[in-house]
C-alpha positions as CSV (number, residue, x, y, z in Angstrom):
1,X,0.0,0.0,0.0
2,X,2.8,2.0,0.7
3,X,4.0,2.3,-2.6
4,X,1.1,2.8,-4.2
5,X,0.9,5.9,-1.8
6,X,4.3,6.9,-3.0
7,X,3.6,6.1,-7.2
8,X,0.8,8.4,-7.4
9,X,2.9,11.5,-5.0
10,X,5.9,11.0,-7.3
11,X,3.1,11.1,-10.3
12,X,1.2,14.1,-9.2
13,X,4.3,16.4,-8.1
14,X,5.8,15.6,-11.9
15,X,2.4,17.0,-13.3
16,X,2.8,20.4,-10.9
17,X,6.3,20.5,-12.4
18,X,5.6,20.0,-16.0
19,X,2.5,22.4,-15.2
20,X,4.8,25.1,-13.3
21,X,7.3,25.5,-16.0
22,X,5.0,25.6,-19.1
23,X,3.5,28.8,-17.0
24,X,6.8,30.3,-16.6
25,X,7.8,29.7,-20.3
26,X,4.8,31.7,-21.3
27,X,5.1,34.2,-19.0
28,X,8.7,34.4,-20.8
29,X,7.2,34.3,-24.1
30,X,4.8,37.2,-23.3
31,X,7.6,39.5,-21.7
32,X,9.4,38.6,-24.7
33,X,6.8,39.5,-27.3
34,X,6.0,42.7,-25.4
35,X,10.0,43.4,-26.1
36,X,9.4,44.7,-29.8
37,X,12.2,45.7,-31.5
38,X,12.3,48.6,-33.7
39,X,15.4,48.8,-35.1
40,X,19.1,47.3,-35.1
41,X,22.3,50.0,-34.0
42,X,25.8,50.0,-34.3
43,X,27.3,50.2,-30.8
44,X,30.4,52.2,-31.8
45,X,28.4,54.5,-34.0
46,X,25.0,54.3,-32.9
47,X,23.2,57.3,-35.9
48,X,23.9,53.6,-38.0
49,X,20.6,51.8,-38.1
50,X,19.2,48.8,-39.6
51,X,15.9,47.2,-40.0
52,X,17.5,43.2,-39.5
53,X,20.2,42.1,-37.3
54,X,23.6,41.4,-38.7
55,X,27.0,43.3,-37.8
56,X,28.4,46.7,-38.3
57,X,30.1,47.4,-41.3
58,X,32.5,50.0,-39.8
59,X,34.1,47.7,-36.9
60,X,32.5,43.9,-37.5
61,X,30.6,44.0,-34.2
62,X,27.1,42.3,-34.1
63,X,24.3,45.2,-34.0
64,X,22.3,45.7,-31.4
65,X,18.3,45.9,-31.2
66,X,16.5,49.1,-29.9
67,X,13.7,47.9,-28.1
68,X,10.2,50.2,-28.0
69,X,10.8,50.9,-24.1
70,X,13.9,51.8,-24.6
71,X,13.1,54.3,-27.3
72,X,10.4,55.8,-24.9
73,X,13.4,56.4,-22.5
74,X,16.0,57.8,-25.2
75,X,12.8,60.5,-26.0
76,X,12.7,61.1,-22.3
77,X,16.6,61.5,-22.6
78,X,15.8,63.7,-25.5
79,X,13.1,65.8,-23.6
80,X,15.7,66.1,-20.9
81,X,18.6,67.5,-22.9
82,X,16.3,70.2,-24.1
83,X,16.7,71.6,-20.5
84,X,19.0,74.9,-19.9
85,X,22.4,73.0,-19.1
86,X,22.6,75.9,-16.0
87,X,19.5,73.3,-14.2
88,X,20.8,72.5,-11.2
89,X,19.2,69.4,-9.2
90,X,19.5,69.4,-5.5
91,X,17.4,66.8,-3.4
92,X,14.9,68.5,-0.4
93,X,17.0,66.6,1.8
94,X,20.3,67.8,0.7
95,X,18.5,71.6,0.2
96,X,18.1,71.6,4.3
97,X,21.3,70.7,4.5
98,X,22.8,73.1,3.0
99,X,20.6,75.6,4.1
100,X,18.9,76.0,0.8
101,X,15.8,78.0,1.6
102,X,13.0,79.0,-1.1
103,X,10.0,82.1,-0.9
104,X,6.8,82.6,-2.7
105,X,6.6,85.0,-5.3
106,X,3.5,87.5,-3.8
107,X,2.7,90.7,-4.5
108,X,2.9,93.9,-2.5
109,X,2.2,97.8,-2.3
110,X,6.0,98.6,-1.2
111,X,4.9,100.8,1.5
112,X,8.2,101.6,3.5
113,X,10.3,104.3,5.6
114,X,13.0,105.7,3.8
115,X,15.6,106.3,7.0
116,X,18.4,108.9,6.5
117,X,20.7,110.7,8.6
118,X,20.3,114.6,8.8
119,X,22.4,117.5,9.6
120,X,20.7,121.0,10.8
121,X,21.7,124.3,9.5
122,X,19.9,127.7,9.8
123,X,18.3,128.6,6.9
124,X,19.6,131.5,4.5
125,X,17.2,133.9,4.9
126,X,17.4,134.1,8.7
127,X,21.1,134.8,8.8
128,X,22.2,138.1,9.5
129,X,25.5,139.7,8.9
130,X,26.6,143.0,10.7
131,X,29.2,144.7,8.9
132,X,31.2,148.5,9.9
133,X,29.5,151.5,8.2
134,X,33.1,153.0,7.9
135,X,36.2,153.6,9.5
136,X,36.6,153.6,13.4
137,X,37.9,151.8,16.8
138,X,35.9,149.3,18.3
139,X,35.5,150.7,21.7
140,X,33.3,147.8,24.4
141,X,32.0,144.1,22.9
142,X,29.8,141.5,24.5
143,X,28.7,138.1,23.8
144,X,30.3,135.2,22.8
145,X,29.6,132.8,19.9
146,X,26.5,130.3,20.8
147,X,25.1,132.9,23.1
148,X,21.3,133.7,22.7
149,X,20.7,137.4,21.8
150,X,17.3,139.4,21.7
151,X,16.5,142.2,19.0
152,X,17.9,145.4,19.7
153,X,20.3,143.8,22.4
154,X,23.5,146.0,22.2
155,X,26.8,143.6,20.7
156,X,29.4,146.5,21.4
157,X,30.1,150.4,20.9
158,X,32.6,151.8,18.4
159,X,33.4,155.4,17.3
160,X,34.6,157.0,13.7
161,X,34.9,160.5,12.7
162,X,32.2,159.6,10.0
163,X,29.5,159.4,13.0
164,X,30.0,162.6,14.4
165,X,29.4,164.3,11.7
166,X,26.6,162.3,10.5
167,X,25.0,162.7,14.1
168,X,25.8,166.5,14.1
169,X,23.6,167.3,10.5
170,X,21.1,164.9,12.3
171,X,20.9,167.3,15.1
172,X,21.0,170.1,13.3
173,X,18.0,169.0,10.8
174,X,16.0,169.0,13.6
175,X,16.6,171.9,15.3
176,X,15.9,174.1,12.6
177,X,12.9,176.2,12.5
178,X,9.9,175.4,10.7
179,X,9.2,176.5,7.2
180,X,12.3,174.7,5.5
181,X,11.5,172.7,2.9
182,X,13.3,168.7,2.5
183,X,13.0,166.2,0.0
184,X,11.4,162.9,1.3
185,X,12.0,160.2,-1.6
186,X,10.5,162.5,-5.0
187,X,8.3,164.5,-2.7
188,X,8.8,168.3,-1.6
189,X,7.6,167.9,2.0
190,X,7.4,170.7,4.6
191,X,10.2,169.7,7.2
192,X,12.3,171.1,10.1
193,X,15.3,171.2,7.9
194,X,18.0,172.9,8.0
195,X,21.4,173.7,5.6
196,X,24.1,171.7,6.3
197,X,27.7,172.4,5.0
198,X,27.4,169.8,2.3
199,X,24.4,171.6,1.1
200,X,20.3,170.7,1.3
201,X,19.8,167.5,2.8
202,X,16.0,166.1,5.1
203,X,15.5,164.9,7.8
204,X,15.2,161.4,6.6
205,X,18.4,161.5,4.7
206,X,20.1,161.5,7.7
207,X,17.8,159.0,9.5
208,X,18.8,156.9,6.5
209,X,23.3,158.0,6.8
210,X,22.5,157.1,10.6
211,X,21.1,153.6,9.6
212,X,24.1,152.4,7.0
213,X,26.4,153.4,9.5
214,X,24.8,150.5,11.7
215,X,23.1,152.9,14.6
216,X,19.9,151.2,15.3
217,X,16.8,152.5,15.9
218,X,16.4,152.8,19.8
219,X,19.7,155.2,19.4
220,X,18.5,157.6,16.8
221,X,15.2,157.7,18.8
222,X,17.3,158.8,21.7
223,X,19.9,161.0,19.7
224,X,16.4,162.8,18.9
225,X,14.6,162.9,21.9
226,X,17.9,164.1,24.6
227,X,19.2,166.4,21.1
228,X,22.5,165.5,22.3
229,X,25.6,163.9,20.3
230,X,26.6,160.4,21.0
231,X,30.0,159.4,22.4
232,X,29.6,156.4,20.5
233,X,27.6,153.9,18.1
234,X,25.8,151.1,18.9
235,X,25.9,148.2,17.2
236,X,22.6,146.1,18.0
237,X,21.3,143.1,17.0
238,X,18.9,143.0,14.3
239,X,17.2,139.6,15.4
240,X,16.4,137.0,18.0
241,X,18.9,134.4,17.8
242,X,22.2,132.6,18.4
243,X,26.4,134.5,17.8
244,X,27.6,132.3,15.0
245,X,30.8,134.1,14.6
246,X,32.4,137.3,16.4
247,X,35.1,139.1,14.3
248,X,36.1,141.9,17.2
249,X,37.2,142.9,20.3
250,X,38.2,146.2,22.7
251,X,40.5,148.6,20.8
252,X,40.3,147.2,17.6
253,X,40.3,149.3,14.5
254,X,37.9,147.9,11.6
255,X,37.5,149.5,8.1
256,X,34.7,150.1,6.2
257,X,32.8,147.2,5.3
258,X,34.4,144.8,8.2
259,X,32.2,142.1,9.8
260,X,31.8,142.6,13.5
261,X,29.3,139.4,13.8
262,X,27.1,136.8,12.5
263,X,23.6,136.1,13.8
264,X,21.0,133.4,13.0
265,X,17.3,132.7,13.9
266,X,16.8,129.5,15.0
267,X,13.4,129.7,15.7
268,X,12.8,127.8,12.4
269,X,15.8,125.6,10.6
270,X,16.8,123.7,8.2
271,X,17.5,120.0,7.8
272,X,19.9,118.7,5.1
273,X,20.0,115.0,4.2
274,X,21.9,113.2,1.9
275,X,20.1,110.3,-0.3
276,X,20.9,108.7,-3.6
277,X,19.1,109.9,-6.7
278,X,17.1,106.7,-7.4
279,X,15.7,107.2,-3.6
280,X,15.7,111.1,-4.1
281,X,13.2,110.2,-7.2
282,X,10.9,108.9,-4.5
283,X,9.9,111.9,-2.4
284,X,8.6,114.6,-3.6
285,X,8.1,118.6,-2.0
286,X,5.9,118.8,0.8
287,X,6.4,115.3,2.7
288,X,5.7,115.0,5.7
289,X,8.9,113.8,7.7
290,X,9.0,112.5,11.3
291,X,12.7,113.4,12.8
292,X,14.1,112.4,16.1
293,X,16.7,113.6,18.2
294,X,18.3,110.7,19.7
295,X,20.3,112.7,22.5
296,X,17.4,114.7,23.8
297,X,14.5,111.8,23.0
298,X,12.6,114.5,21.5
299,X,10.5,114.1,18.2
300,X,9.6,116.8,15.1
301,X,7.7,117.1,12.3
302,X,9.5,118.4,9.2
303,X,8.3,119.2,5.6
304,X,10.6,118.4,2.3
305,X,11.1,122.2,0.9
306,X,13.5,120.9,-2.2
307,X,15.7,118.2,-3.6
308,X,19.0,120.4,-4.0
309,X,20.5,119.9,-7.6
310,X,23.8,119.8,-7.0
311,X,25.1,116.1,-6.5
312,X,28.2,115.6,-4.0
313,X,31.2,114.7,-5.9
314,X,32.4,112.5,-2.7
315,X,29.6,110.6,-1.7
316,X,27.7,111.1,-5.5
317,X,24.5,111.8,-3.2
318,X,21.9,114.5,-3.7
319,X,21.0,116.7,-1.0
320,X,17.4,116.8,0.5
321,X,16.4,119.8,2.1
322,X,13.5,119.7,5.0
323,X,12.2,122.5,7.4
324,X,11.3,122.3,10.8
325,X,10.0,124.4,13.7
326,X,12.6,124.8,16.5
327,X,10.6,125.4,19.8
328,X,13.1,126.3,22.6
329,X,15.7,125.9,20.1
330,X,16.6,122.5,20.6
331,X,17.7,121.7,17.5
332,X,21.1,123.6,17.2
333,X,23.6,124.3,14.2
334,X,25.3,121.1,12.9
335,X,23.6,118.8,15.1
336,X,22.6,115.0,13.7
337,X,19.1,114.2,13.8
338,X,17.4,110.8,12.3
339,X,14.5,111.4,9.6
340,X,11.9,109.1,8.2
341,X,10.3,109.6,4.9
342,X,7.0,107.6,4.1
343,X,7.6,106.2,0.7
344,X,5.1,104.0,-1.2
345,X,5.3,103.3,-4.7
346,X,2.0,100.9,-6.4
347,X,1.6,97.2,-6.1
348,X,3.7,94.8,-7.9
349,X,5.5,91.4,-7.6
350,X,8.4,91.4,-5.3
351,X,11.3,88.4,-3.8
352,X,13.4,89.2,-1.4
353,X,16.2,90.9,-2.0
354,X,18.8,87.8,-1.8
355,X,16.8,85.6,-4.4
356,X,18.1,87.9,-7.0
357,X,21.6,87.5,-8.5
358,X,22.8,90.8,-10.6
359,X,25.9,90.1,-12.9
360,X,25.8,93.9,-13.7
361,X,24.8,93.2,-17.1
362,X,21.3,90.8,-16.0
363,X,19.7,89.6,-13.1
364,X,18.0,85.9,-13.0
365,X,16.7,83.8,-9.9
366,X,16.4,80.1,-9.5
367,X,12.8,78.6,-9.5
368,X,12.1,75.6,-8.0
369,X,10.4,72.7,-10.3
370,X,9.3,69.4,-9.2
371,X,12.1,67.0,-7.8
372,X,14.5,69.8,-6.5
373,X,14.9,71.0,-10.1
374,X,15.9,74.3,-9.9
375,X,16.3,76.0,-12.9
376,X,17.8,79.6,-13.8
377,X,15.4,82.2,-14.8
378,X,16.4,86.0,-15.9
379,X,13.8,88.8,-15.2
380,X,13.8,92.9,-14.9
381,X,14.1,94.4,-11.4
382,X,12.0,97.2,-10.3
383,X,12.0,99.0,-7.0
384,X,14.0,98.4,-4.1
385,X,12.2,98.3,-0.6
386,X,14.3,97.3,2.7
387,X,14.3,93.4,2.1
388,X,11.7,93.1,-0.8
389,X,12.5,93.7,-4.8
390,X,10.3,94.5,-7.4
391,X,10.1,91.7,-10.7
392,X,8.9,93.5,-13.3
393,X,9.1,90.7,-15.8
394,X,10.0,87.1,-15.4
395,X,8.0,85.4,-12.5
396,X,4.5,84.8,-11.6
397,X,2.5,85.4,-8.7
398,X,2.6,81.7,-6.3
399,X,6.2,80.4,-7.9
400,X,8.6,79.3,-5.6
401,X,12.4,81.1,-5.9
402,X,15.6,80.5,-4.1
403,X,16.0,83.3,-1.4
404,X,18.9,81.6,0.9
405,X,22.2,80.0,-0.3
406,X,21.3,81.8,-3.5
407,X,24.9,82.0,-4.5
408,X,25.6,78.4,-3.5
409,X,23.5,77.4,-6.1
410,X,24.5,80.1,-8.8
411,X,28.0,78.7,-8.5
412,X,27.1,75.0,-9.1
413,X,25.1,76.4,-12.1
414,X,27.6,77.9,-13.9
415,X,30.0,75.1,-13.2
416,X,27.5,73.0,-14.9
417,X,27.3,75.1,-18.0
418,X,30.9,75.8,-18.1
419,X,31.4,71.5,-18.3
420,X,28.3,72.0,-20.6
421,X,30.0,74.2,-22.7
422,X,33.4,72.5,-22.9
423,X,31.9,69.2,-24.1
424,X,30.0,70.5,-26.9
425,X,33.2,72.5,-27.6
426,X,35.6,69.2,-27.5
427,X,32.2,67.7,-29.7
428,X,32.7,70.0,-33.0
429,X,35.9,70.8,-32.7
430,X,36.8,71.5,-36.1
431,X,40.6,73.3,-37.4
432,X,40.3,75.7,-40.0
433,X,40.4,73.7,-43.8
434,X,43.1,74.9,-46.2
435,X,42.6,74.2,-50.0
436,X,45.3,73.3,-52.1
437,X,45.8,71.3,-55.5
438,X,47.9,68.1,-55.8
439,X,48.9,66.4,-58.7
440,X,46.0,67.9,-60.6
441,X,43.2,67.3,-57.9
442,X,41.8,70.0,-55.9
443,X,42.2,68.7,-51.9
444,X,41.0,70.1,-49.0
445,X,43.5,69.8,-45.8
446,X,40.8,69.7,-43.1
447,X,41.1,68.5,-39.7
448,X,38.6,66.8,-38.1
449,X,38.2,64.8,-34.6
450,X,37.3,61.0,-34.9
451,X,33.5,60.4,-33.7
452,X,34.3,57.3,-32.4
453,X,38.2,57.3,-30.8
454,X,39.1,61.0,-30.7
455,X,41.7,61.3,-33.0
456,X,42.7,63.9,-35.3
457,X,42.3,63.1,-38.4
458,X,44.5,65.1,-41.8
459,X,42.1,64.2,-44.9
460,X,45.3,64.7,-47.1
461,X,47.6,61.9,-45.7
462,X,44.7,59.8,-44.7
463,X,43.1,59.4,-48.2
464,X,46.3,58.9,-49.7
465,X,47.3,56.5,-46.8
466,X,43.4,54.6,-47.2
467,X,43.1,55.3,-43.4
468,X,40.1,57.5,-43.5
469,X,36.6,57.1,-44.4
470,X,33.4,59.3,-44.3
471,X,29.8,58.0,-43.4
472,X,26.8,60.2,-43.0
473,X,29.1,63.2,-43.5
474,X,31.3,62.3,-40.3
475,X,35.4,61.1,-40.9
476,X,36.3,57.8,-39.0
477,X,39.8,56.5,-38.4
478,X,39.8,53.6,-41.7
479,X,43.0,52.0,-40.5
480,X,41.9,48.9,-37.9
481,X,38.2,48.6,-40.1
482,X,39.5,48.5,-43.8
483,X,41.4,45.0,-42.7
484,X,37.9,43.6,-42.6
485,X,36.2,45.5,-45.0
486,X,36.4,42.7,-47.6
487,X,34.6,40.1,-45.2
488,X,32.0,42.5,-44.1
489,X,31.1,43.7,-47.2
490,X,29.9,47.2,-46.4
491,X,28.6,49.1,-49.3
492,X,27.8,52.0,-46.8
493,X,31.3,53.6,-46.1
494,X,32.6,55.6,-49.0
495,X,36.6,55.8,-49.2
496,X,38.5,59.5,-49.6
C-alpha cells in the first residue's frame, strides 16, 4: 500500500512541475513579445541603423536591437537634454542641508520708511551779517559765539569820525525852524530842515546815513529825543537768535565794510539730508517727515522744501532739504538728527532681495520645479524696498524662488554650464580647412576629430594612406576597419 501511496505522489508532483514550468515559459514568451524591437544600431556609431540584425560594417561587431521601451526612454533623454544645461538638481533633503531655503513670489504695495541721517543748519534767509558802516575803533563788545541774543540787544560800541558828523547834521535838521523845505524820496515835504555844510539834505536822509552806518533805531530815537551827540555807536542786534561768529574785540580798529558778527534765527531751521538719486526720485516737495533727536528723545515734524540739484562729488548723493519748527531751540547748528520719509510706490511682484543675482549686465533667480529641479530664470528688477525687490518681468505670482544660499546654487550652475560648454566645444571641434591642389586634384586639408576614438584626423595623408573614411558626413579612423572590410562587405562607407 505504501507504494502505491508513494507512485501516485511521485506522479502528481511531476504534473505540478511540467505544469509550473509551461506557465513560466509563457510568462517568458509574453515579456518577450512585449520586447518589440524597432530597429538594429551600431554600438560604436550608434546614428547607424538597420531594420535586420547582422553586424556593423565599420568595426564587424554584431548590431544591437533598440527595443520600444527603450526608445520611450532615449525621447525622455531627448526631452531632458532640451533643458537649460545651467539646471541644477538638489534633493529637499540635501537643500536643508545646506541651508537651501525657497520664498513665494506675492505681490505687495512697497509701502516703506526711507531712514536717512540729517544735519541742521539755519536757513539762509534768517542769517544776519553786521558789517562797519566806515572807518573807526571798536570801543566795548559782549557776547560770545552760541550765546542767545534778543533784538535790539546791544553787541558792542565803536566810534569814527564819520559818526560825528553824521550825528551832528542829524541834530541840526531837527533843530531848525519850521518853514524849510526837505526832499522825502520824490516829494517836496514841509520839514524842520536845516542847511548843512554839504548843502540841502531832510530829515530822513540823515535817518537813512545814521542807519548804513549801523546805529539802530532805539539810538537815533534817543539822539532825537535828549538832542545830544553820541560818544559812540551802537551796534545792536537785528534779530532774536544765536552769535555764530564774532570778528572783534576792545581797541580794535575795523575799516569800512568789516564784519563785526554773525547772527541766525533758530526759531525755524533747516535740515539737510543726503540720499541717492534713485531714492531722491521717490519723495517729492511737501512730505511730511517724522525726525528724532536721539540725544534729547525728542521728536519733530519736518516738511521736504527741495531736492537740491547739486550732487556731492564725494559721496555722489543728492541733497534733500527739510524745514522744521525749532521750539526752545533745541535743534542747534550742525547737530545729527534721524529722519523718516514715508515712501510708497504701487503694487507689484516682489522676492526678497537675496533671491536675485545681478551680474551687472542681468539679473535671473532660481525657481524651484518638481524634484529639487531648480532651474535659472532672468527677469527685470523694479524698486528696491528694505528686504523686498520688485520683478517687473520674469515670475508669476505663487512660484517658488531660491532666497537663501542663493549663491551656493549660482555657483554649481555655472559650473554645470561651463562643463556643458566645454563638451560640446571638445564635440565639434573643427581646425580651419586649407585648400590646395595636388597632382591635378583639388584637396581640402581639413582637420577633423574622430567620432568614435578621438583622434585627429588630416584628410590629405589619410586618403592617400586609405586610413580615412566618411559616413553620413562624419570622418572615422579607416586603418583597424578596412582589414575587414572585404569580409563584411559594407557598401555603406565611401573611401576618400
Amino acid at each position: 500500500m505504501k507504494k502505491i501511496t508513494s507512485a501516485v505522489a511521485i506522479c502528481l508532483l511531476m504534473v505540478a512541475s511540467y505544469l509550473a514550468g509551461k506557465n513560466h515559459k509563457s510568462q517568458h514568451d509574453e515579456r518577450s513579445n512585449s520586447r518589440r524591437v524597432l530597429y538594429w544600431v551600431d554600438p560604436m556609431h550608434a546614428d547607424y541603423k538597420s531594420d535586420h540584425p547582422g553586424t556593423a560594417p565599420d568595426c564587424g561587431m554584431k548590431l544591437a536591437p533598440v527595443y520600444a521601451e527603450d526608445a520611450s526612454k532615449e525621447s525622455i533623454a531627448g526631452f531632458m537634454a532640451q533643458v537649460p544645461s545651467e539646471t541644477v538638481s538638489v534633493d529637499p533633503p540635501i537643500q536643508q542641508l545646506v541651508g537651501i531655503q525657497t520664498a513665494t513670489v506675492e505681490k505687495s504695495d512697497g509701502s516703506r520708511s526711507l531712514r536717512v541721517l540729517g544735519r541742521v543748519v539755519p536757513e539762509d534767509t534768517r542769517v544776519y551779517r553786521i558789517d562797519a558802516g566806515s572807518d573807526g575803533f571798536v570801543r566795548e563788545t559782549s557776547g560770545a559765539v552760541g550765546t542767545v541774543v534778543r533784538k535790539d540787544q546791544t553787541l558792542a560800541s565803536c566810534f569814527g569820525p564819520e559818526y560825528l558828523s553824521v550825528a551832528s547834521g542829524f541834530l541840526a535838521a531837527i533843530a531848525g525852524g519850521p518853514g524849510s523845505a526837505g526832499k522825502d524820496g520824490n516829494r517836496t515835504v514841509a520839514l524842520p530842515g536845516a542847511v548843512s555844510k554839504q548843502g540841502f539834505s531832510s530829515l530822513k536822509g540823515y535817518i537813512d546815513r545814521l542807519r548804513n552806518l549801523g546805529m539802530g533805531e532805539v539810538q537815533i530815537n534817543r539822539i532825537a529825543r535828549t538832542r545830544q551827540l553820541p560818544t559812540s555807536v551802537d551796534v545792536v542786534s537785528p534779530a532774536t537768535g544765536f552769535i555764530l561768529a564774532r570778528s572783534i574785540t576792545p581797541g580794535q580798529h575795523f575799516e569800512r565794510l568789516a564784519e563785526f558778527y554773525r547772527i541766525a534765527d533758530l526759531s525755524r531751521v533747516w535740515i539737510v539730508a543726503d540720499v541717492f538719486g534713485s531714492e531722491a526720485q521717490k519723495v517729492h516737495p511737501g512730505t511730511l517727515a517724522h525726525v528724532t533727536l536721539s540725544a534729547e528723545g525728542k521728536t519733530f515734524t519736518a516738511r521736504v522744501s527741495d531736492i537740491l540739484p547739486q550732487v556731492d562729488p564725494a559721496t555722489r548723493t543728492l541733497k534733500l532739504r527739510l524745514e522744521a519748527d525749532n521750539p526752545g531751540f533745541v535743534l542747534r547748528p550742525d547737530m545729527f538728527v534721524d529722519v523718516e520719509l514715508p515712501i510708497s510706490r504701487t503694487r507689484g511682484l516682489t522676492v526678497p532681495v537675496d533671491a536675485v543675482i545681478d551680474s551687472g549686465q542681468a539679473q535671473r533667480v532660481f525657481v524651484e520645479r518638481a524634484n529639487g529641479t531648480l532651474e535659472p530664470r532672468k527677469v527685470q528688477t523694479g524698486w528696491h524696498f528694505g528686504s523686498r525687490v520688485e520683478i517687473v518681468e520674469g515670475l508669476t505670482e505663487g512660484e517658488q524662488v531660491i532666497a537663501s544660499g542663493t549663491f551656493l546654487v549660482d555657483s554649481e550652475s555655472r559650473l554645470k554650464a561651463a562643463q556643458s560648454a566645454s563638451k560640446q566645444q571638445s564635440k565639434n571641434e573643427e581646425l580651419p580647412p586649407k585648400t590646395y591642389t595636388s597632382s591635378g586634384v583639388r584637396v581640402t586639408d581639413a582637420k577633423v576629430k574622430d567620432a568614435a576614438c578621438g583622434m585627429i584626423i588630416a584628410n590629405p595623408p589619410a586618403v592617400a594612406k586609405r586610413r580615412a573614411l566618411t559616413r553620413g558626413g562624419v570622418r572615422y579612423c579607416a586603418a583597424p576597419i578596412l582589414a575587414r572590410r572585404s569580409s563584411t562587405g559594407a557598401q555603406s562607407i565611401t573611401q576618400r
